[in-house]
Backbone as CSV, one residue per row, in Angstrom:
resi,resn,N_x,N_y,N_z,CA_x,CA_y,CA_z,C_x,C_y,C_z
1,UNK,-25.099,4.376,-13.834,-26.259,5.253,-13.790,-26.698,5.454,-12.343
2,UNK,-27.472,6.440,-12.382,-27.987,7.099,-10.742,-29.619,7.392,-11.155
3,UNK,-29.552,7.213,-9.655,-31.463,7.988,-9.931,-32.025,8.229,-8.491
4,UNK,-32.919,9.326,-8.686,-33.570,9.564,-7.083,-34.510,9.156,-6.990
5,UNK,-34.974,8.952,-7.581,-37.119,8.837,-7.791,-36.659,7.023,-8.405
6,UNK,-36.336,6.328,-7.559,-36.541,4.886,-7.836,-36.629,4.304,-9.177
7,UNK,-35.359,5.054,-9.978,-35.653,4.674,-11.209,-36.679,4.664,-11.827
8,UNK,-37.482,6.042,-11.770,-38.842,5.721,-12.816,-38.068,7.234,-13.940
9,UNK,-37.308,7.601,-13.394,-35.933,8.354,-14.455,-34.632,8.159,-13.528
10,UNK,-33.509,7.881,-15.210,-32.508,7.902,-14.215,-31.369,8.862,-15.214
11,UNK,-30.550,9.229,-14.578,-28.766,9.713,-15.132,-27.681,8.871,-15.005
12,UNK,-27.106,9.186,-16.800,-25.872,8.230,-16.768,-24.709,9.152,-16.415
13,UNK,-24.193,8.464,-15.314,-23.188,9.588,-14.230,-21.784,9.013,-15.087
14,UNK,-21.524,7.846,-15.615,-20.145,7.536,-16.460,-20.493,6.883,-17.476
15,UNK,-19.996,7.029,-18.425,-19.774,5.912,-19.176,-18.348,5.288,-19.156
16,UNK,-18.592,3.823,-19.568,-17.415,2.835,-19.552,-16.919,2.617,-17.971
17,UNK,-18.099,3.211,-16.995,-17.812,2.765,-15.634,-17.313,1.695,-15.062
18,UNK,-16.695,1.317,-14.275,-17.005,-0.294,-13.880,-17.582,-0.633,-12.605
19,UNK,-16.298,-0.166,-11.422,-16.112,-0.289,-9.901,-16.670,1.107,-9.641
20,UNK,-16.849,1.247,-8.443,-17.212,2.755,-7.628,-17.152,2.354,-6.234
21,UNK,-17.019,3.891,-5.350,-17.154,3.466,-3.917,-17.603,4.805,-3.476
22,UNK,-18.693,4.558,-2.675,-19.283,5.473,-2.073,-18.952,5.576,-0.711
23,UNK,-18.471,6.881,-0.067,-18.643,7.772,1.362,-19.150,8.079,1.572
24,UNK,-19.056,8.710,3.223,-19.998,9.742,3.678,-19.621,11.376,2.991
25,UNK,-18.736,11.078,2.062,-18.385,12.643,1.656,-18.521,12.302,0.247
26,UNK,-17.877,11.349,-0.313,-17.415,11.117,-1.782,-17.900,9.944,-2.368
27,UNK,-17.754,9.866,-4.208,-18.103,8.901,-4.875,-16.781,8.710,-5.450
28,UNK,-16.855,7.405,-5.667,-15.238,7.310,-6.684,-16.045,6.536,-7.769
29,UNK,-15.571,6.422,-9.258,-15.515,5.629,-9.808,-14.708,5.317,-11.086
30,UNK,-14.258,4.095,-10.795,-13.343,3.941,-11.536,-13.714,3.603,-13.549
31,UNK,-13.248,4.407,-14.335,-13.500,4.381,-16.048,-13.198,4.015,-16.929
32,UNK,-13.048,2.917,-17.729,-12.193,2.465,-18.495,-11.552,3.119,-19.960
33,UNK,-10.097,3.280,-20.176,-9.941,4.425,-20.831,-9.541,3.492,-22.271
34,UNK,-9.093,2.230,-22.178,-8.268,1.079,-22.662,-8.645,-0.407,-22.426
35,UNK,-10.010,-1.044,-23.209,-10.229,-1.924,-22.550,-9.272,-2.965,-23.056
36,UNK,-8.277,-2.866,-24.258,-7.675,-4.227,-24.003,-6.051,-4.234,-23.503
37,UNK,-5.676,-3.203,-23.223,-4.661,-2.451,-21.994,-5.012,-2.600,-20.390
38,UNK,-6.016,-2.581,-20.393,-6.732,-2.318,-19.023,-6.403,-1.173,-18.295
39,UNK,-6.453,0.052,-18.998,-6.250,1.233,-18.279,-7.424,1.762,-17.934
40,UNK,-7.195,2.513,-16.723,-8.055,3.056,-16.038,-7.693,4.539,-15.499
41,UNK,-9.057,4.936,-15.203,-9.259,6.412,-14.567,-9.664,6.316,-13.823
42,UNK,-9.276,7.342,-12.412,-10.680,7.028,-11.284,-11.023,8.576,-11.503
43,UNK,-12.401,8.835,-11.115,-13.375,10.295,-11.221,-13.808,10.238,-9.874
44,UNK,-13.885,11.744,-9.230,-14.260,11.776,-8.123,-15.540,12.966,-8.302
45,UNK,-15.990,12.846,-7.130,-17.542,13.491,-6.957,-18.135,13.754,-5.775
46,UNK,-18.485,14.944,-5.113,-18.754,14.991,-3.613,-20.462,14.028,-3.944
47,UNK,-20.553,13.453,-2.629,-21.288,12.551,-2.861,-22.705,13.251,-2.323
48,UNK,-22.117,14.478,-1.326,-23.600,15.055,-0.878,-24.248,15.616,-1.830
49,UNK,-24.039,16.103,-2.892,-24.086,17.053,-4.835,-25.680,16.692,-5.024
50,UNK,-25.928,17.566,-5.312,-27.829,17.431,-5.389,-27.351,16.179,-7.466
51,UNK,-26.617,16.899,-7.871,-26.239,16.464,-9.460,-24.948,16.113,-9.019
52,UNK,-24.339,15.088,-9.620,-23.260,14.577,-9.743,-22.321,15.262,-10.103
53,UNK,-21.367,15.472,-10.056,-20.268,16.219,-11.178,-18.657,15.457,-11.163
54,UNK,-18.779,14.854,-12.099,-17.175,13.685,-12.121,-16.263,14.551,-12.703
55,UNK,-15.007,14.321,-11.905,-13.709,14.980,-12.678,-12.752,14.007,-12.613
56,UNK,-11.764,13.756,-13.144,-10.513,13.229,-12.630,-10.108,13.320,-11.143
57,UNK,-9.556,12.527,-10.548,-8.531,12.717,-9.630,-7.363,13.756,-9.795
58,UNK,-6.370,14.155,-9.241,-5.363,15.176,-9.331,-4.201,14.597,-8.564
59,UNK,-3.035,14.166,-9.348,-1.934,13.690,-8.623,-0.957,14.714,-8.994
60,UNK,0.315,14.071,-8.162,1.326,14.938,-8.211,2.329,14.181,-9.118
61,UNK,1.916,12.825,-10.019,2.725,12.241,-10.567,1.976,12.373,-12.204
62,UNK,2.486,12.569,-13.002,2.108,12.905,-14.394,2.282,11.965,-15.684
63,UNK,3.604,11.044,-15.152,4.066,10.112,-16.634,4.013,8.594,-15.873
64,UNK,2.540,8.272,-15.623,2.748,6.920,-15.832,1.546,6.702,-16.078
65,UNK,0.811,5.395,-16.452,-0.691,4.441,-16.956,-1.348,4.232,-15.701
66,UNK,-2.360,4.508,-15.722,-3.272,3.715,-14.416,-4.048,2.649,-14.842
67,UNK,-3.712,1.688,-14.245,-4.004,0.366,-14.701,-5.320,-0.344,-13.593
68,UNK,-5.296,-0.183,-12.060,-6.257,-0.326,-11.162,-5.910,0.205,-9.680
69,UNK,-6.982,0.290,-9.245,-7.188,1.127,-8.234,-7.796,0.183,-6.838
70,UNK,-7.046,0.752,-6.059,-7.503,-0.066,-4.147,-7.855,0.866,-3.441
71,UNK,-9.170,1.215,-2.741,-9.003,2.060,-1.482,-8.354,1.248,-0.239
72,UNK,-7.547,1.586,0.293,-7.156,1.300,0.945,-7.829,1.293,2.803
73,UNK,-8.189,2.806,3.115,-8.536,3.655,4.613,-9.577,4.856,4.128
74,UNK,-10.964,4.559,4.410,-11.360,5.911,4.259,-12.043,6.433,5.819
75,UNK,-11.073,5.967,6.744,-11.881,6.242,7.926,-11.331,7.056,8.859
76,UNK,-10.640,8.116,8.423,-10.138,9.255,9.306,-9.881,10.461,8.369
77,UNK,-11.240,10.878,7.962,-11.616,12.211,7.004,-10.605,12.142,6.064
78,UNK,-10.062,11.179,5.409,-9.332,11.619,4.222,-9.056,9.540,4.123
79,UNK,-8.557,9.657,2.128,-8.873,8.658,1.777,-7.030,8.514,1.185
80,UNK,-6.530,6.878,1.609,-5.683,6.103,0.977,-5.951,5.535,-0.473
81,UNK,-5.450,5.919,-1.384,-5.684,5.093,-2.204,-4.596,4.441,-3.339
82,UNK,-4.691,3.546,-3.313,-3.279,2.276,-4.022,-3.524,2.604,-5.278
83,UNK,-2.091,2.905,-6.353,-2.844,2.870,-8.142,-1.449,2.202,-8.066
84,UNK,-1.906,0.934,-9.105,-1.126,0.434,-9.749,-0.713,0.942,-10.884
85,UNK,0.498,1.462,-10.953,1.122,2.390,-11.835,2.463,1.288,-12.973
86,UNK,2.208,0.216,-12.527,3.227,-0.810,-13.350,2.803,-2.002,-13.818
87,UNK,1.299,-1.904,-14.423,0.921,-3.243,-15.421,0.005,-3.929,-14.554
88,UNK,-0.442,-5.018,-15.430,-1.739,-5.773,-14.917,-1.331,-6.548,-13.900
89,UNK,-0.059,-7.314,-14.122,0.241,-8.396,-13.021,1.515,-7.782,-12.139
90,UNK,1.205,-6.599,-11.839,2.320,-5.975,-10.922,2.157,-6.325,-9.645
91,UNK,3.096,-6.756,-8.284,2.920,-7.287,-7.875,2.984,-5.597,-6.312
92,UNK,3.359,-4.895,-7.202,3.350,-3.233,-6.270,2.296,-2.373,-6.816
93,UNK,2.613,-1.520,-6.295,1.959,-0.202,-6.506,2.425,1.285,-5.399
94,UNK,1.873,2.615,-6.097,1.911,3.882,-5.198,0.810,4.152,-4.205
95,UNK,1.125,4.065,-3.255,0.125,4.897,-2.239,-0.027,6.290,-1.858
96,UNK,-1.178,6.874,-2.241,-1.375,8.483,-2.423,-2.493,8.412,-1.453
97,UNK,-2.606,9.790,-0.769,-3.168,10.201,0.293,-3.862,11.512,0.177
98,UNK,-5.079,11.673,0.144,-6.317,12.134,-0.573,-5.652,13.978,0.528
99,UNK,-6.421,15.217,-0.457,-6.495,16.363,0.838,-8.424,16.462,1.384
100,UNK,-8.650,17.153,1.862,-9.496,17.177,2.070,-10.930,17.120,1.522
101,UNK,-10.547,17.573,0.704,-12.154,17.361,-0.607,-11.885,15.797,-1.280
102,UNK,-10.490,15.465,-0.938,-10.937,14.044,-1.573,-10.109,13.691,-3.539
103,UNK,-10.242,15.001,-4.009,-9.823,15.075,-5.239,-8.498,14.804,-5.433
104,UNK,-7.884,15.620,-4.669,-6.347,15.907,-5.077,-5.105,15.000,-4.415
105,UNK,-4.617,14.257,-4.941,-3.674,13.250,-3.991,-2.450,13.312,-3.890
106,UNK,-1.236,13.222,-3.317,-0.137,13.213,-3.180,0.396,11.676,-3.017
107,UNK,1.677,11.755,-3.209,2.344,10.685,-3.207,2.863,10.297,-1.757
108,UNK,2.488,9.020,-1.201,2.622,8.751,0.173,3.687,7.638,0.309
109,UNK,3.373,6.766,-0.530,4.570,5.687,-0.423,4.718,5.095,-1.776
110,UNK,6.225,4.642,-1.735,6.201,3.996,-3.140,6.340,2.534,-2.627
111,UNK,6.204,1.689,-3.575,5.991,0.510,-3.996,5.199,-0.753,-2.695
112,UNK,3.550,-0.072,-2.009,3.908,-0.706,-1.544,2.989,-2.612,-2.277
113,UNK,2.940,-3.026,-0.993,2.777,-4.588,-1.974,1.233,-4.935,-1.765
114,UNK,1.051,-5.499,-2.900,-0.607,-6.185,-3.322,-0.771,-6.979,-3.905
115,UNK,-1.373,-8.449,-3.355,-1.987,-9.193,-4.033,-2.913,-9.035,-5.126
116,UNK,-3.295,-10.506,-5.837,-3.958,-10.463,-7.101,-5.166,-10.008,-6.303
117,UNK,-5.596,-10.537,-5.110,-7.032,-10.054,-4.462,-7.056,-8.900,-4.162
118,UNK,-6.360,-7.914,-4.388,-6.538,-6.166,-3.972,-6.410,-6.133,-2.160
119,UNK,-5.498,-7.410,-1.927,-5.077,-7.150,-0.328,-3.717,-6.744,-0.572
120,UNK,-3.616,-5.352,0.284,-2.127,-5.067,0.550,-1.828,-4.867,1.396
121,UNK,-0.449,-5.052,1.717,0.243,-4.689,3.266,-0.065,-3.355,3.198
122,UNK,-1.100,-3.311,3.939,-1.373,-1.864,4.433,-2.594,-1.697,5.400
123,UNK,-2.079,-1.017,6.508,-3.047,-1.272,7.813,-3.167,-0.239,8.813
124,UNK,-4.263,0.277,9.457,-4.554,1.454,9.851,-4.331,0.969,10.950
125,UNK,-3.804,1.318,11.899,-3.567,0.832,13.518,-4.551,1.398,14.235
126,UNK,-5.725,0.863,14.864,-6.815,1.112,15.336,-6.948,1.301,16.590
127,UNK,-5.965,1.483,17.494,-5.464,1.730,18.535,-5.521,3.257,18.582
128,UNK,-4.544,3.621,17.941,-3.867,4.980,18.038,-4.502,6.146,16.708
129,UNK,-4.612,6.997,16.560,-5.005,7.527,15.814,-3.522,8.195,14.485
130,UNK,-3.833,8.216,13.290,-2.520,8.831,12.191,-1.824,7.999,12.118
131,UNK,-1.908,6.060,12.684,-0.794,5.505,12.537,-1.189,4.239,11.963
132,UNK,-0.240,4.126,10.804,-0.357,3.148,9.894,0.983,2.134,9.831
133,UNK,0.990,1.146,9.058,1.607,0.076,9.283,1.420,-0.188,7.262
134,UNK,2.621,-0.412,7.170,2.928,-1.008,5.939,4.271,-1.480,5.600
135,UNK,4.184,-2.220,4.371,5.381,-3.303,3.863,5.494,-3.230,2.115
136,UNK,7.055,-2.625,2.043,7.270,-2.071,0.216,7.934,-2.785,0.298
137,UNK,8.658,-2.374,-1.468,9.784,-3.211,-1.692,10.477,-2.251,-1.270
138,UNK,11.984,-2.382,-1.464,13.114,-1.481,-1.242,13.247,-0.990,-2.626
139,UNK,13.978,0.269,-2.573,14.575,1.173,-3.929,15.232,0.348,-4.662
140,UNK,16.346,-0.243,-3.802,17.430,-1.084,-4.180,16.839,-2.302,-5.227
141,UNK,15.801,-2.968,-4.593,15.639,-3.805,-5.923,14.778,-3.048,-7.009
142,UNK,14.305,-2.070,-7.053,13.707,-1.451,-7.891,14.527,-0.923,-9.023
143,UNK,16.202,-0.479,-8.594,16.948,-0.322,-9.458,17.809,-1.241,-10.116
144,UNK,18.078,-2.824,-9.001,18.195,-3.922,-9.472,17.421,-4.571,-11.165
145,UNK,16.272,-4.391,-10.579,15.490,-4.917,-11.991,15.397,-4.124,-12.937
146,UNK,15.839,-2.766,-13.045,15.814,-1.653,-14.096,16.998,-2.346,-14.782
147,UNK,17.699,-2.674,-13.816,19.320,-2.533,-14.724,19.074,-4.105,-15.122
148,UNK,18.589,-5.082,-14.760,18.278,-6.391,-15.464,17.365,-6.063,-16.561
149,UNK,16.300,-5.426,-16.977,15.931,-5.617,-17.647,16.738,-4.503,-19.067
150,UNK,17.249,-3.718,-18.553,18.328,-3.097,-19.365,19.483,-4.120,-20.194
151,UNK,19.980,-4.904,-19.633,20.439,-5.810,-19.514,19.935,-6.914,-20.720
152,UNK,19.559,-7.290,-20.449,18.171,-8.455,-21.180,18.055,-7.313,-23.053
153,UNK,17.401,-6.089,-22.896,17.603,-5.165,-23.792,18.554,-5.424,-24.679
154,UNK,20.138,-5.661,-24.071,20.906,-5.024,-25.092,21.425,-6.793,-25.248
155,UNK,20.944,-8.249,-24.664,21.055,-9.306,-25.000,22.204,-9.569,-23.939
156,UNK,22.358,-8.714,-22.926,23.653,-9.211,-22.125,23.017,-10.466,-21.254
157,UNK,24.478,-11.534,-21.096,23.787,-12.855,-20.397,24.055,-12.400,-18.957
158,UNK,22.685,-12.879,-18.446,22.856,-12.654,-16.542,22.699,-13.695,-16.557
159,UNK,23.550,-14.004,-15.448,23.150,-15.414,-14.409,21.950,-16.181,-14.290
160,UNK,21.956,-17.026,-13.652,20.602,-17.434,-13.022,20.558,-16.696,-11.593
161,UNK,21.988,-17.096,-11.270,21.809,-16.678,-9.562,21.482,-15.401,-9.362
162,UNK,21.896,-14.677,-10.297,21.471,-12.926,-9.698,19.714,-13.052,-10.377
163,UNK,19.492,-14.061,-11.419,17.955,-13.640,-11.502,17.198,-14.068,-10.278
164,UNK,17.592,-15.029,-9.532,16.861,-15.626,-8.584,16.896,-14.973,-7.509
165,UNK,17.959,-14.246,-7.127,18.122,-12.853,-6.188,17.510,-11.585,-6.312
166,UNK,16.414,-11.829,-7.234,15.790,-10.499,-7.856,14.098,-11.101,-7.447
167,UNK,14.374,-12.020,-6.447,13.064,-12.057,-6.061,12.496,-11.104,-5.020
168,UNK,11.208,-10.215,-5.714,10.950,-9.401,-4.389,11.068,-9.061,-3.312
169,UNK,10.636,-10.674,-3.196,10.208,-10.950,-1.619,11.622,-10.579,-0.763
170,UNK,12.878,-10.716,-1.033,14.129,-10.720,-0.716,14.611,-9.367,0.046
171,UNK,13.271,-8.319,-0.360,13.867,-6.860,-0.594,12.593,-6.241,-0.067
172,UNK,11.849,-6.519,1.017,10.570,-6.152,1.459,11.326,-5.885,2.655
173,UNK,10.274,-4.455,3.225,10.714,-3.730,4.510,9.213,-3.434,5.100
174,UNK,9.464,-2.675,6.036,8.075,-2.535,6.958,7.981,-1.464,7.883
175,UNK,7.647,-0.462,7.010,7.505,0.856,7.801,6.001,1.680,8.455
176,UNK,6.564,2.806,9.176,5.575,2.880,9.624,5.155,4.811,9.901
177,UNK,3.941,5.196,9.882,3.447,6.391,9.919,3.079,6.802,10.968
178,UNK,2.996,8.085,11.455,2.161,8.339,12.757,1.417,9.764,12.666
179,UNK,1.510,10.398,11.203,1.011,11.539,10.826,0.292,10.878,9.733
180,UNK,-0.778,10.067,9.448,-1.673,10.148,8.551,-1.015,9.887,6.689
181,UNK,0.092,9.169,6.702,1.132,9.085,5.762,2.241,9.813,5.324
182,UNK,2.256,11.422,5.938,3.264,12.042,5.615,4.746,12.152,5.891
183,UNK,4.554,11.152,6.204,6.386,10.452,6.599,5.918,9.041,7.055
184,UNK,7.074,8.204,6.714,7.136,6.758,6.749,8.518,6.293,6.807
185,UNK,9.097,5.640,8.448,9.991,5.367,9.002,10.163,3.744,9.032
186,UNK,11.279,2.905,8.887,11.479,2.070,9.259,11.354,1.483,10.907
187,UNK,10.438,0.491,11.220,10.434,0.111,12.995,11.619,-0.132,13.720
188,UNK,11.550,0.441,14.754,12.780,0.165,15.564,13.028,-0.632,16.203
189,UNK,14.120,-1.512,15.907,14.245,-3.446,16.685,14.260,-2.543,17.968
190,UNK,14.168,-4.169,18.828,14.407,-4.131,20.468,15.951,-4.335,20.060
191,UNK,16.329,-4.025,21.698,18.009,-4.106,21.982,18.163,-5.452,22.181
192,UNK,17.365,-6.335,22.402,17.880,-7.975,22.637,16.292,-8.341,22.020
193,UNK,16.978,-9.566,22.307,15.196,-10.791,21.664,15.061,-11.544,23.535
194,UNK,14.227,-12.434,23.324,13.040,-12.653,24.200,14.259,-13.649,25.160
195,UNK,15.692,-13.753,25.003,16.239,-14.436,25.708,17.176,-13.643,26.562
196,UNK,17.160,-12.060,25.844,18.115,-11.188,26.262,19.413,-11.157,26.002
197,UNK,19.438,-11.823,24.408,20.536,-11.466,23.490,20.265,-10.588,22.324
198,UNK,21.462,-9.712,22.327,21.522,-8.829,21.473,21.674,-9.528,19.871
199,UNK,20.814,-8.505,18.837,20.400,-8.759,17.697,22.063,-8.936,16.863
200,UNK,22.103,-10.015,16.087,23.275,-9.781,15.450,22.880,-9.824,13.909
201,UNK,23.035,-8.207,13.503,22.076,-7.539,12.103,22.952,-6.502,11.878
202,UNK,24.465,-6.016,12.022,25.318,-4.845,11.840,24.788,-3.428,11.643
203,UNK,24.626,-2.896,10.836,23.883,-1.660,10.637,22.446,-1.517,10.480
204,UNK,22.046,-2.807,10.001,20.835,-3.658,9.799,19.555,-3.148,10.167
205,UNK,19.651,-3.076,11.440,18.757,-3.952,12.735,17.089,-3.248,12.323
206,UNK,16.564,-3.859,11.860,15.230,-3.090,12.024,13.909,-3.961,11.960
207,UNK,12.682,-3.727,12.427,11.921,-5.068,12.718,11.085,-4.817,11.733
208,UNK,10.612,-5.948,11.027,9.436,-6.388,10.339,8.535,-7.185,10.554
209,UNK,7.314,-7.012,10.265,6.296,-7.624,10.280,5.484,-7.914,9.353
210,UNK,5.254,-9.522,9.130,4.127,-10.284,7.928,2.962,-9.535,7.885
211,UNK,1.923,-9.435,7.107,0.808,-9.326,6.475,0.199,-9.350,5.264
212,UNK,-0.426,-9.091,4.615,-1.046,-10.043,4.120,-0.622,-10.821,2.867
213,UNK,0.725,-10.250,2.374,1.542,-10.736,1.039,1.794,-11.996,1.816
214,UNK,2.025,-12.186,3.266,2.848,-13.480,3.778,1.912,-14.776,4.124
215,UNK,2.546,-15.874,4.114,1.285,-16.841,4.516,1.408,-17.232,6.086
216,UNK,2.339,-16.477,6.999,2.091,-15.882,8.546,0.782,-14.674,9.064
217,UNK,0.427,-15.309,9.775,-0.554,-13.725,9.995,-0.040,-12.969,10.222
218,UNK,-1.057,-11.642,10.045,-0.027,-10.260,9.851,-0.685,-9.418,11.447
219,UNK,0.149,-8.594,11.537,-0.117,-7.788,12.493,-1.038,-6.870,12.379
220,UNK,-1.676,-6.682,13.522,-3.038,-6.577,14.406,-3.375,-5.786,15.304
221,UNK,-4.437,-4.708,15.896,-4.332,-4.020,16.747,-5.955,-4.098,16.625
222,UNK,-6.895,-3.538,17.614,-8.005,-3.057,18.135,-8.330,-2.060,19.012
223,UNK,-9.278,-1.273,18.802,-9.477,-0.308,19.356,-9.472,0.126,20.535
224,UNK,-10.023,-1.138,21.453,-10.143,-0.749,23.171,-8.504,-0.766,23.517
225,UNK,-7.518,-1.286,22.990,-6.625,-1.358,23.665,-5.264,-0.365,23.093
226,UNK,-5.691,0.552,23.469,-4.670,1.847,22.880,-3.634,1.835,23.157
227,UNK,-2.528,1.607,21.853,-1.038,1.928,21.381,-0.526,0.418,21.643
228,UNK,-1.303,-0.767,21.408,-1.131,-1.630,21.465,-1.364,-2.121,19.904
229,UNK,0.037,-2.711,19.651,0.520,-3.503,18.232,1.145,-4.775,18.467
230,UNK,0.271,-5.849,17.458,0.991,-7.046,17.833,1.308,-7.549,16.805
231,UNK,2.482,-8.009,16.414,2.766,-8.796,14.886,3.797,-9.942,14.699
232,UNK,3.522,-10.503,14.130,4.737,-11.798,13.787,5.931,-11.093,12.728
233,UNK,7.363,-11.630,13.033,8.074,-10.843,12.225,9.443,-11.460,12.779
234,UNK,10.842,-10.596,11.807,11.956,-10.427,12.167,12.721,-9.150,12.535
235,UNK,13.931,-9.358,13.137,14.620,-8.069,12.808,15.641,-8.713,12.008
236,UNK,15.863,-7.451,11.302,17.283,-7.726,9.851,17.107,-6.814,8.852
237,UNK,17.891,-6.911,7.539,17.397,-5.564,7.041,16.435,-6.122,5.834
238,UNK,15.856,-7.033,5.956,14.675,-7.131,5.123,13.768,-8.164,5.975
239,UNK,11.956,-8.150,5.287,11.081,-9.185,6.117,11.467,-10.672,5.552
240,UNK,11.866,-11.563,6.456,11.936,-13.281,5.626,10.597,-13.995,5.956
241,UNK,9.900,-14.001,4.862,9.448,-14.944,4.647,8.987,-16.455,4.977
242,UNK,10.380,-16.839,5.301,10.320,-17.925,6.198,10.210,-18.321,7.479
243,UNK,10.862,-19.076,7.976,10.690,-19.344,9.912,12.026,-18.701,10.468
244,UNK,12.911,-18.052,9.873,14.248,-18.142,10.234,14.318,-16.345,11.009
245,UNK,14.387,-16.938,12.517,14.273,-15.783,13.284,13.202,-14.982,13.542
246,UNK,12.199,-15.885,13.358,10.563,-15.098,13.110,10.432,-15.295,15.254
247,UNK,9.628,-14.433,15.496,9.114,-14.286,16.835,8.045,-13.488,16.837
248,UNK,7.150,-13.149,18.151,6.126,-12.316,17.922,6.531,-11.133,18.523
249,UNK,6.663,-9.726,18.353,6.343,-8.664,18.853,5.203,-7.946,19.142
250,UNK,5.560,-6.753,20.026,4.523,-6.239,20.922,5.049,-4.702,21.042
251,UNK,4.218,-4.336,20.501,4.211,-2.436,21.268,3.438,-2.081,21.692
252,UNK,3.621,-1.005,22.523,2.610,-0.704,23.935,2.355,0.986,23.374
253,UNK,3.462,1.377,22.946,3.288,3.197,22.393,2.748,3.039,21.504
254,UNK,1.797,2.288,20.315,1.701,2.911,19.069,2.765,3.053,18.108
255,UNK,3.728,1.675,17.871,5.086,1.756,17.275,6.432,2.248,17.463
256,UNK,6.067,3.002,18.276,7.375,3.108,18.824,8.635,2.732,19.192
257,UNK,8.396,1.547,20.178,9.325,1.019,20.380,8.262,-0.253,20.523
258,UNK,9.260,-1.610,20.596,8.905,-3.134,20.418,9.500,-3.301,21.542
């Protein structure tokens, strides 16, 4: 509910509301469509509106459940926002990237990663302006686990070892934007590491960096110091997790180069 006059009347702006988030332009709030599914809607609403007026959101994706919702960035006239499009305990989600009124979203990245706390690798580089920093899974295991659980379907026996190779984490990358999400590139290793040997990663070579899925801190930037990125990480063709080849990097362009 809403009200101008201090609640001595008010308007019910949703029902089955839960969450909401208010801008300097917009209202979101999220609706419950399925409470023992846990599906959800988010409704949007210019927030300057003498009267409210909620509609749906508008994507460019049509056949899947919305289950919950992350803003991600609403601080460069247009809004990020994460929908978990694969169940309650999904450990991904799509990142869509608002147009200007806020309503209508497009598809910006797939799968990238989120904790149970609604933290995801996903980070506005505060340095530079349009440039973001994030960490998905790869396609590859995405079609991995299609075909396992296909698999499983028709009672065929898999391994252990290929189930245990179907751990996410195995298949996480770390790309990066410099137009506001509309393209998203893998980082470009340095030509040697900090001893001035060359990377040995074959076609590989590409750098990653922890945040907040990892229990390394994640990479970092601030405003006074422009096109400056600092992060803990590897090069190889996925992020490890572990200590093995981890070092700190540094960019001076705004991602560019390390």
């Amino acid at each position: 509910v809403y009200s101008d006059d201090f609640f001595e009347t008010k308007v019910i702006a949703v029902s089955k509301g839960n969450r909401f988030l208010l801008t300097n332009k917009y209202l979101y709030v999220s609706q419950v469509l399925d409470q023992e599914t846990q599906e959800v809607q988010l409704l949007h609403a210019l927030s300057t509106a003498r009267r409210y007026e909620f509609e749906p959101i508008v994507t460019n994706q049509h056949s899947f459940k919305e289950h919950s919702y992350s803003f991600l960035d609403t601080t460069e006239d247009m809004v990020f926002l994460y929908i978990n499009n694969f169940g309650k305990n999904a450990k991904y989600g799509n990142v869509y990237a608002s147009g200007d009124q806020g309503k209508m979203f497009s598809l910006s990245l797939k799968n990238n990663i989120q904790l149970y706390d609604y933290d995801s690798d996903f980070e506005n580089i505060k340095s530079t302006e349009g440039v973001y920093l994030a960490n998905a899974i790869s396609g590859k295991y995405m079609k991995l686990a299609r075909q396992e659980i296909e698999n499983e379907n028709r009672g065929a026996n898999i391994g252990n070892e290929k189930k245990t190779a179907l751990n996410y984490r195995n298949y996480v990358k770390t790309l990066i934007t410099h137009n506001k999400g509309g393209d998203w590139k893998r980082l470009k290793a340095p030509a040697v590491d900090s001893n001035g040997d060359s990377y040995n990663c074959g076609n590989y070579c590409y750098l990653h960096l922890h945040s907040y899925s990892s229990e390394i801190p994640q990479f970092y930037s601030v405003d006074s110091a422009v096109g400056i990125i600092i992060g803990n990480g590897n090069v190889g063709r996925y992020l490890d997790y572990g200590y093995n080849g981890m070092a700190l990097f540094i960019s001076r362009d705004g991602g560019l180069n390390w």
